[in-house]
Every structure is written in structure tokens, then in C-alpha cells.
Short mmCIF file of the C-alpha atoms (twelve columns), coordinates in Angstrom:
data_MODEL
# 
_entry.id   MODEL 
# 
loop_
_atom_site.group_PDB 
_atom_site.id 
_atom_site.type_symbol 
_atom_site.label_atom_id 
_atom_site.label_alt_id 
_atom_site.label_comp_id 
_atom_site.label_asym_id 
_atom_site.label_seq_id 
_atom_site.Cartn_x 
_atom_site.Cartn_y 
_atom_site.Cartn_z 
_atom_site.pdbx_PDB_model_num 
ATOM 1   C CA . UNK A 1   31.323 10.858 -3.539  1 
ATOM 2   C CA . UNK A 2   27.823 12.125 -2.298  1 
ATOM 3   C CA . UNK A 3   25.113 9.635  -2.929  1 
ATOM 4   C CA . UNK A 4   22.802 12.376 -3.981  1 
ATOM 5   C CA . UNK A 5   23.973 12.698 -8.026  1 
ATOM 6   C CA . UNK A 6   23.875 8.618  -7.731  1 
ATOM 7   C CA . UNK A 7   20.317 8.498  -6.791  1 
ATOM 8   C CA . UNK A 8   19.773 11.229 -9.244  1 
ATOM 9   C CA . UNK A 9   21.456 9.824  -11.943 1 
ATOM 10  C CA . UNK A 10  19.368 6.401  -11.099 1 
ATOM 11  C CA . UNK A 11  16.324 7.990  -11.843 1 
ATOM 12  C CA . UNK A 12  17.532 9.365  -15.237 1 
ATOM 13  C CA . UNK A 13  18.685 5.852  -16.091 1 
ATOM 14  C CA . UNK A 14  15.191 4.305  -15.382 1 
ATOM 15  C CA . UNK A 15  13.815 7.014  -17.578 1 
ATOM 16  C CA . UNK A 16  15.542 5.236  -20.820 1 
ATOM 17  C CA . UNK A 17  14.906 1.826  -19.430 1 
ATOM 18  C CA . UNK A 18  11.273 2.747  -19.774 1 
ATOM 19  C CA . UNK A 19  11.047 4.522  -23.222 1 
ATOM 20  C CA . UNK A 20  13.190 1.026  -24.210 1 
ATOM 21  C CA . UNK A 21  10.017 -1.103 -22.684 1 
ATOM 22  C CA . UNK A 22  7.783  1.373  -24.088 1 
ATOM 23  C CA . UNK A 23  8.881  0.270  -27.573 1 
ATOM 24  C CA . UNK A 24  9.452  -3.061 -26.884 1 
ATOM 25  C CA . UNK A 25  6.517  -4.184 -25.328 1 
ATOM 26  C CA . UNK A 26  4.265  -2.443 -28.391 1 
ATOM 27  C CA . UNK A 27  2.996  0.064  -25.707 1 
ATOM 28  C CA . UNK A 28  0.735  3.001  -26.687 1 
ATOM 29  C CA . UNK A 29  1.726  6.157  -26.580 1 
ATOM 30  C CA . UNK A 30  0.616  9.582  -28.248 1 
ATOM 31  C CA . UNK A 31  2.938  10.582 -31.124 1 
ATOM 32  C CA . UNK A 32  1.981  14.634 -30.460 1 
ATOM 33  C CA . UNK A 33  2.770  13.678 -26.283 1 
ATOM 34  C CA . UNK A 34  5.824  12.745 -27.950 1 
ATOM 35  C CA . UNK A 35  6.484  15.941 -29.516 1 
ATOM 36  C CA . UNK A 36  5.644  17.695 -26.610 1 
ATOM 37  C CA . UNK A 37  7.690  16.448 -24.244 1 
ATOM 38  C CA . UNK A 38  10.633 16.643 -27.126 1 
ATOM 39  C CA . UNK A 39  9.704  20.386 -27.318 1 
ATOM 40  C CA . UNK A 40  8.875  20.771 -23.382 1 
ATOM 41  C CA . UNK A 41  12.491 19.437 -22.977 1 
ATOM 42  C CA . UNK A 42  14.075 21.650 -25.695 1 
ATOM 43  C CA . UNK A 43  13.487 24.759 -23.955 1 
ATOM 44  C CA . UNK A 44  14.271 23.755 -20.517 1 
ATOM 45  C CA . UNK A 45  17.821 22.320 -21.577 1 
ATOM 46  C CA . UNK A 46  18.583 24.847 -23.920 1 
ATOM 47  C CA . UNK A 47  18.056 27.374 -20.972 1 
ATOM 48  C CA . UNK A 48  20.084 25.562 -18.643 1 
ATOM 49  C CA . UNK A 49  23.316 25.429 -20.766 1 
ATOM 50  C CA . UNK A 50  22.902 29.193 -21.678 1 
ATOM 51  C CA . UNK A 51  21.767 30.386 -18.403 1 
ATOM 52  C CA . UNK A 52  23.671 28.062 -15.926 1 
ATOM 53  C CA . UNK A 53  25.768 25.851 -16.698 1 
ATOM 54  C CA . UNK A 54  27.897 28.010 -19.731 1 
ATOM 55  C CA . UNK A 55  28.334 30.698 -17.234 1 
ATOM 56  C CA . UNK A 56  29.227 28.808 -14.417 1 
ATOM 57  C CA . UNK A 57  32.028 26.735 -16.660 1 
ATOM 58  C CA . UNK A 58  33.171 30.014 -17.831 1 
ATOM 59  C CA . UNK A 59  33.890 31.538 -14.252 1 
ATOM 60  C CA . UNK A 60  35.385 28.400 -13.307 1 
ATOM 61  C CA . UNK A 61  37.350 27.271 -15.568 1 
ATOM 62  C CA . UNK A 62  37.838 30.452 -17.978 1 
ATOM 63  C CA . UNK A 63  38.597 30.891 -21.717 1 
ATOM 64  C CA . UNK A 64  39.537 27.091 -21.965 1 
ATOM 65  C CA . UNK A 65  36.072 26.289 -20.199 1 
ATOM 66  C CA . UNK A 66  34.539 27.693 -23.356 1 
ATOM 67  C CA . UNK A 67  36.525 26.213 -25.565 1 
ATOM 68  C CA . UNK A 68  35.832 22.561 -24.019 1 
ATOM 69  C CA . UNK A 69  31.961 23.447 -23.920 1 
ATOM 70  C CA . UNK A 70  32.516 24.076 -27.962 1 
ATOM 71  C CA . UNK A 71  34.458 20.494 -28.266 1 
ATOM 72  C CA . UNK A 72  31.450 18.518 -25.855 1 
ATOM 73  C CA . UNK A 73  29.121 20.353 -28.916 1 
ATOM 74  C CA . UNK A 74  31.515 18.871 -31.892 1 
ATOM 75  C CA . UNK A 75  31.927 15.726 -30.102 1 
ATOM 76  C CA . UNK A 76  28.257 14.737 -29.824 1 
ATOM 77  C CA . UNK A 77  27.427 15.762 -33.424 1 
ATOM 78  C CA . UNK A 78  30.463 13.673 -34.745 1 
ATOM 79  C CA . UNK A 79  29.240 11.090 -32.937 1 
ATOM 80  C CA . UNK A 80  25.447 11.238 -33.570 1 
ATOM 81  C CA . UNK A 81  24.997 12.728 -36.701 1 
ATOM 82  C CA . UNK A 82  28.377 12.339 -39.028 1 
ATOM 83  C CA . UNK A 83  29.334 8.608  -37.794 1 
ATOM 84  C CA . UNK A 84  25.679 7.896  -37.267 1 
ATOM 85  C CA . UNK A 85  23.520 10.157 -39.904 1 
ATOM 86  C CA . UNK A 86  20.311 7.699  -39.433 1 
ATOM 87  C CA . UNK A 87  19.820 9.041  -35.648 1 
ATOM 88  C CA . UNK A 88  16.821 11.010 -34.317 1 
ATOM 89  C CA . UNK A 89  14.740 11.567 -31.275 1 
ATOM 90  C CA . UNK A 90  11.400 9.716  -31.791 1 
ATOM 91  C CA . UNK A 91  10.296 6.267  -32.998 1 
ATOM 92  C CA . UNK A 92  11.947 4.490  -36.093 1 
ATOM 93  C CA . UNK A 93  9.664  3.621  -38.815 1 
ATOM 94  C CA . UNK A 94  11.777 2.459  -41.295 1 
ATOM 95  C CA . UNK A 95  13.811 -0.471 -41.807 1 
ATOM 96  C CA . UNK A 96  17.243 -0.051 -40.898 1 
ATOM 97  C CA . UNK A 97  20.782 -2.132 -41.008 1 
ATOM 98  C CA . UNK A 98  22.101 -3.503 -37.742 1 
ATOM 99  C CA . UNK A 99  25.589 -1.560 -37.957 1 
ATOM 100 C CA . UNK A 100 23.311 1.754  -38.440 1 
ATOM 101 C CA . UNK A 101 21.442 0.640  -34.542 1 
ATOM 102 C CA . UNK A 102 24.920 0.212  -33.367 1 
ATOM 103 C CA . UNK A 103 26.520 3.179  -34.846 1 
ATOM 104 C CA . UNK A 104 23.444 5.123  -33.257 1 
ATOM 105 C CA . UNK A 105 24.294 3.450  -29.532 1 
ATOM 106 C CA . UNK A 106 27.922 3.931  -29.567 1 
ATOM 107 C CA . UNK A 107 27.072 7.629  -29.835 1 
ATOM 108 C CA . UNK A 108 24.340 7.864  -27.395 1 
ATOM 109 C CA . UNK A 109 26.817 6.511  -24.868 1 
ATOM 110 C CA . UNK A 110 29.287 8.956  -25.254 1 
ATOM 111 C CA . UNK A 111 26.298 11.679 -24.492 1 
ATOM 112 C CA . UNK A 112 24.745 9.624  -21.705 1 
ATOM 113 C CA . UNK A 113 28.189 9.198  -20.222 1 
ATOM 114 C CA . UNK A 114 28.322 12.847 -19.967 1 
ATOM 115 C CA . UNK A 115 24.655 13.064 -19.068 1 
ATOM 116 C CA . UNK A 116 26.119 12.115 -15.573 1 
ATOM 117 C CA . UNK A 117 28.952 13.948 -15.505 1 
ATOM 118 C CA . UNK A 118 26.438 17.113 -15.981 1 
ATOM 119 C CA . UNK A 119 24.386 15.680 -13.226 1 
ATOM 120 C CA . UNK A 120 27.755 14.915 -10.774 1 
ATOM 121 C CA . UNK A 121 29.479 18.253 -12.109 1 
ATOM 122 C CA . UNK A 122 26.052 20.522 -11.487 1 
ATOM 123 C CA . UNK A 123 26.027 18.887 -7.366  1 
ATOM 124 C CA . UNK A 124 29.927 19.735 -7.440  1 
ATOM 125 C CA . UNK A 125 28.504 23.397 -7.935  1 
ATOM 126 C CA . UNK A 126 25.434 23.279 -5.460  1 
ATOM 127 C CA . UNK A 127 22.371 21.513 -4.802  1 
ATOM 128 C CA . UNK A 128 20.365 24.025 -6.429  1 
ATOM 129 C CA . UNK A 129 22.509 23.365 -9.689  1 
ATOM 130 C CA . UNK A 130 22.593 19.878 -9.580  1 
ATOM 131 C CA . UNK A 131 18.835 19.534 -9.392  1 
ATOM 132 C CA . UNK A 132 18.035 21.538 -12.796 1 
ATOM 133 C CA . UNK A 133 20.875 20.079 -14.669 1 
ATOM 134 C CA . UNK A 134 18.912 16.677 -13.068 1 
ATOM 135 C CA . UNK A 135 15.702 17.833 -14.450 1 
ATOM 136 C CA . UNK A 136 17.340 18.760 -17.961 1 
ATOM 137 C CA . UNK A 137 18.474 15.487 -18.545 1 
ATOM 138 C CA . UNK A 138 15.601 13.416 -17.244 1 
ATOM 139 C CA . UNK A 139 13.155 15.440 -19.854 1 
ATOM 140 C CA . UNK A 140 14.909 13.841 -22.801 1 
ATOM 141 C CA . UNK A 141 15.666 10.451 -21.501 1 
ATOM 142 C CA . UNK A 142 12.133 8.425  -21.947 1 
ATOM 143 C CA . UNK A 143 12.420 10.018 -25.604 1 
ATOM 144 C CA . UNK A 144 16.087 8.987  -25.794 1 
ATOM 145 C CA . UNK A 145 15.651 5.136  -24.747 1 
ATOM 146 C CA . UNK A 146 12.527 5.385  -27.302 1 
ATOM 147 C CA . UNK A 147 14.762 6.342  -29.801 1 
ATOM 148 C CA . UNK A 148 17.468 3.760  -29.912 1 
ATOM 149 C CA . UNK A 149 15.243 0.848  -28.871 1 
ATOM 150 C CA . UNK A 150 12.955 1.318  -32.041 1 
ATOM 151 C CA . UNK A 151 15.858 1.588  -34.005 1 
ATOM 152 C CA . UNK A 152 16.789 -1.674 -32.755 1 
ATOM 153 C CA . UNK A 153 13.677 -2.918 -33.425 1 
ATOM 154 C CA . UNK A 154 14.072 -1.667 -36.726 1 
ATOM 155 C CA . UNK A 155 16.633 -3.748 -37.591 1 
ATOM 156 C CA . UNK A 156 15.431 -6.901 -37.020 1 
ATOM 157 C CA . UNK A 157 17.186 -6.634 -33.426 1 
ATOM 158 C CA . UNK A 158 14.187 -7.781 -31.244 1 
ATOM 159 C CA . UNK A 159 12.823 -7.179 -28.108 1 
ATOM 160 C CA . UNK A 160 15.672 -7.723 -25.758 1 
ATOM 161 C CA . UNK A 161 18.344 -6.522 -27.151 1 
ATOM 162 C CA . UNK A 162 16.621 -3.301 -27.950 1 
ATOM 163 C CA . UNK A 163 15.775 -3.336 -24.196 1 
ATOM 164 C CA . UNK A 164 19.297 -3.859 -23.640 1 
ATOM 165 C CA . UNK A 165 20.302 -0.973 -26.108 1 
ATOM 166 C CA . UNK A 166 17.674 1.103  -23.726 1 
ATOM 167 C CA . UNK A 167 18.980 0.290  -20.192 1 
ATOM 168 C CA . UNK A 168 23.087 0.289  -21.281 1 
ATOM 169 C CA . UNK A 169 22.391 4.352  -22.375 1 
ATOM 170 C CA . UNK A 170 21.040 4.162  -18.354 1 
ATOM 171 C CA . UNK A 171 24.053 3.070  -17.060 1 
ATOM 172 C CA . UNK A 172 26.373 5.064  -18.939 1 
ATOM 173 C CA . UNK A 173 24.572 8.075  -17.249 1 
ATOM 174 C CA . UNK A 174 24.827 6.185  -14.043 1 
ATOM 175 C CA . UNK A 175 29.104 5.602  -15.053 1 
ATOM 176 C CA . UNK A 176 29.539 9.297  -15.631 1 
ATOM 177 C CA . UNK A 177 28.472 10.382 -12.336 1 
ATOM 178 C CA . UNK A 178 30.750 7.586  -10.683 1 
ATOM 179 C CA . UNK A 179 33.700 8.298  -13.134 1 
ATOM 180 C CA . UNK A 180 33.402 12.445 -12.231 1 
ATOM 181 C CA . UNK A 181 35.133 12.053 -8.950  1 
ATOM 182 C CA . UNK A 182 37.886 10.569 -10.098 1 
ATOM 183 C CA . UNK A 183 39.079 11.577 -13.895 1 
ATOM 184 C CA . UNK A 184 40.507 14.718 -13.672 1 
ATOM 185 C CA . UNK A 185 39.757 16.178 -16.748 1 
ATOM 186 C CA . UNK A 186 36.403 15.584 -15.328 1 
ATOM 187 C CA . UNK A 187 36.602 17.151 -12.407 1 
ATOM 188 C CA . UNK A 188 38.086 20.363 -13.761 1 
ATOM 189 C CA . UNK A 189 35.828 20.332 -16.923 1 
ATOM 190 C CA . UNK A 190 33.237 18.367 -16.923 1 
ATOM 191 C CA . UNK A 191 31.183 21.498 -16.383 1 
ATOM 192 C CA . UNK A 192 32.131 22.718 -19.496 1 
ATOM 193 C CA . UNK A 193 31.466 19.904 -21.289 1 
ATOM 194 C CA . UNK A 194 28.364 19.355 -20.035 1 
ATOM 195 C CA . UNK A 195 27.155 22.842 -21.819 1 
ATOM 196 C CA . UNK A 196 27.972 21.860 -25.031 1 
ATOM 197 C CA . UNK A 197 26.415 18.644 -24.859 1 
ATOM 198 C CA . UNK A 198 23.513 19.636 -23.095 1 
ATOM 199 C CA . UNK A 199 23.241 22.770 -25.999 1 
ATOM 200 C CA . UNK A 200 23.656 20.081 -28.637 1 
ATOM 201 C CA . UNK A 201 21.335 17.857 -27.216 1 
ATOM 202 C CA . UNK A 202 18.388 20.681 -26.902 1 
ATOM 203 C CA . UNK A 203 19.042 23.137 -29.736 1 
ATOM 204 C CA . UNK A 204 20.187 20.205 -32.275 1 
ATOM 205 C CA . UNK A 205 18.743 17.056 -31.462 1 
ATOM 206 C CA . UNK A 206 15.256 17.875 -30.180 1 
ATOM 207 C CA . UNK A 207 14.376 20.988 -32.126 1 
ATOM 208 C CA . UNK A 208 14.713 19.454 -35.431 1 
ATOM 209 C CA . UNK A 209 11.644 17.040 -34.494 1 
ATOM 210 C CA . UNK A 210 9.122  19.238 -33.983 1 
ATOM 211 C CA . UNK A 211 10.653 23.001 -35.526 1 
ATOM 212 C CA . UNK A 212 8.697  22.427 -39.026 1 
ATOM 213 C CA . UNK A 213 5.657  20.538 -38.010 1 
ATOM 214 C CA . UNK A 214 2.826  22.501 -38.570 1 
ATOM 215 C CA . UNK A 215 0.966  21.610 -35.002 1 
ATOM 216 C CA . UNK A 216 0.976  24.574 -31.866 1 
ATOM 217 C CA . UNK A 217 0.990  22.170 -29.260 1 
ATOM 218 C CA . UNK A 218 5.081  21.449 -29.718 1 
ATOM 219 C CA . UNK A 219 5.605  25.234 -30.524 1 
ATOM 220 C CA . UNK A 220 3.804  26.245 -27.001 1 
ATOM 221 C CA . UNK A 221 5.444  23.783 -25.315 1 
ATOM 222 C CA . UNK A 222 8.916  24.988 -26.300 1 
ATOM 223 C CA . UNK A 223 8.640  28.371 -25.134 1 
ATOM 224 C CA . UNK A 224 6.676  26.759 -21.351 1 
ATOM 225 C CA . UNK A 225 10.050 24.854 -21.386 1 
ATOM 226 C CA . UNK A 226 12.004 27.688 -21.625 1 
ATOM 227 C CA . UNK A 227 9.105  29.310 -18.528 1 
ATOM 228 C CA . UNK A 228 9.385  25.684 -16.200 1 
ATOM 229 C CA . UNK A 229 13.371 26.127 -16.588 1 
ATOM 230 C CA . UNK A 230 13.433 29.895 -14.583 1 
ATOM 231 C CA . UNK A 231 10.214 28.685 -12.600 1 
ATOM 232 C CA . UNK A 232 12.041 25.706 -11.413 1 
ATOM 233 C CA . UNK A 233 15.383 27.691 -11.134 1 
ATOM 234 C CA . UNK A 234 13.271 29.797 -8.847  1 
ATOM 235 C CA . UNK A 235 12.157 27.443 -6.452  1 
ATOM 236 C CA . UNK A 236 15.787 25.538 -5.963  1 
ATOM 237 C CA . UNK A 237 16.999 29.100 -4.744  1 
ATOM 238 C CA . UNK A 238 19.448 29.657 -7.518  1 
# 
């Protein structure tokens, strides 16, 4: 295996170590940055499953390619939203049970486990590929560790075990990109799962937080998303 989607998928890990720490350690942070980013990294995923990644599935791995792409999008909302209806992209404000924190992380794993077979898949593709679906993922992660280590925090977890909630969601990113090279389902269609996920992750997981506030900023910075996604698709050479 290449080291390149490691170190890549290292980098993505750190990214929900910190939004863990960033909660933990009380640190400051802007609740409309927040949305922004969320937004920012809406359009550019949501661009890269429809305009990449789908497509590329699709040629490679046919009919059944979209098929598995529609199972990856099933998967993560049984997982995140009908076993774990508390879950959501941004800090936790309210009290919350224990078993709902750890209902919430046993789903994020499953999507940060495939967060590195995206990354490992795009690379099996080309550079160029790898690098956006890179860029995709590492938008959403400081949000992502955010997310589960307030809800942690929430419920009465504390600070190191919601730091611990934060960095395991990094390794199972940094386990997906190991595991791609040798699962075969993986290596035939981890593509394709990687678009519905990815889809999920951007048009049903992010847009809700920011779709019915009122502010511009998050509505600008969803559409610049979608702009950075065919900027930066431009300057890989794809």
C-alpha cells in the first residue's frame, strides 16, 4: 500500500482529534465559523460524490456500483439517524444519556471507517482523485470530532473520554485506508460506497444545520463550496 492515502488519512484523523480538544478544553470558537465551515463543506462534498466519485464508481464497477453507493447512503442514516436520532453536526447543548453518546459513536465509526476507504479508494483512481476526496473529508472532520465530543460531554462523560470519543472516529478513518487493500469488497467497491456516504454526509448531515437559519454567511458559503470543489478539481488536473 502507498503511504500517500496513510499520510492523508493522518491528517483527517488529527482534524477530529482537534474539534474533540476544542470541546474539551472549553476552547472558543465562533458558532457562525461553525456554520460556515459546515456549509463551506456541504457544497464541496456534495460536488465530489455527484461529480467524481458517483461517476467514476459507475464506470467501474457498473449497475451494482450504483446500487452499493445507494446502500453506503442507507447504511449511514440507519446508523446515525434511526439507531442514533439525537446526532447532529455542531455542539451539544442539552443534557443527554450516556447510551445516546455511544449510540452516536458507534455510528460515526462506521462513516469514518469509510471516510478512509474514500480517501484509499480515490488514490486507487489517481492522485488527482485522491486529493479532493482528501479535501472532502477533512472539511467535515474538526466539525465531526466537535460533534461527538460535546455529546460526550453532555452526558456527564468528561473530558477524556470525550477526547477519546474524538481521536477513536480518527483512527477509524486511519483503519479504512489500511483495511482497503486488503478486503475485497473494498477494493472492488469501496468507490461506490464512498459516494453514498460522502452524499449522505454533505446533503443530509451538514445541510440540515444551517438550511433554515436565517443568516447569509452559511448560505454563501454553500454555493463557494460548491466553486472551491471545481476550483480545486482544476488545479489537481482532473
Amino acid at each position: 500500500m502507498s503511504h500517500t492515502p496513510l499520510a492523508f488519512a493522518v491528517v483527517a484523523a488529527l482534524a477530529n482529534v482537534l474539534g474533540a480538544l476544542a470541546v474539551a478544553w472549553r476552547a472558543r470558537w465562533s458558532a457562525e465559523a461553525l456554520d460556515t465551515l459546515i456549509a463551506l463543506a456541504a457544497g464541496f462534498m456534495i460536488s465530489a460524490s455527484l461529480t467524481d466519485i458517483f461517476p467514476e464508481a459507475v464506470e467501474r464497477t457498473g449497475h451494482m456500483g450504483a446500487v452499493v453507493a445507494l446502500l453506503g447512503y442507507l447504511l449511514v442514516h440507519l446508523t446515525q439517524h434511526a439507531l442514533a436520532p439525537h446526532f447532529h453536526f455542531g455542539e451539544e447543548t442539552h443534557e443527554v444519556s450516556e447510551m445516546v453518546g455511544i449510540s452516536a459513536l458507534a455510528g460515526l465509526l462506521l462513516h469514518t471507517f469509510v471516510d478512509g476507504v474514500a480517501i484509499a479508494s480515490g488514490f486507487h483512481v489517481s492522485e488527482a482523485l485522491g486529493v479532493l476526496v482528501f479535501m472532502a473529508i477533512v472539511l467535515h472532520k474538526f466539525p465531526e470530532g466537535l460533534a461527538i465530543s460535546s455529546l460526550f460531554m453532555a452526558a456527564g462523560a468528561g473530558r477524556k473520554r470525550a477526547i477519546q470519543a474524538g481521536t477513536s472516529l480518527g483512527l477509524a478513518t486511519i483503519l479504512g485506508v489500511v483495511l482497503t487493500d486488503y478486503l475485497g469488497v473494498l477494493v472492488e467497491y469501496g468507490l461506490a460506497i464512498s459516494a453514498g456516504v460522502t452524499l449522505y454526509v454533505g446533503a443530509s448531515n451538514l445541510v440540515p444545520e444551517f438550511q433554515a437559519k436565517h443568516a447569509w454567511r452559511p448560505q454563501i458559503a454553500f454555493f463557494a463550496g460548491c466553486g472551491l470543489y471545481f476550483i480545486s478539481r482544476s488545479v489537481v488536473g482532473l
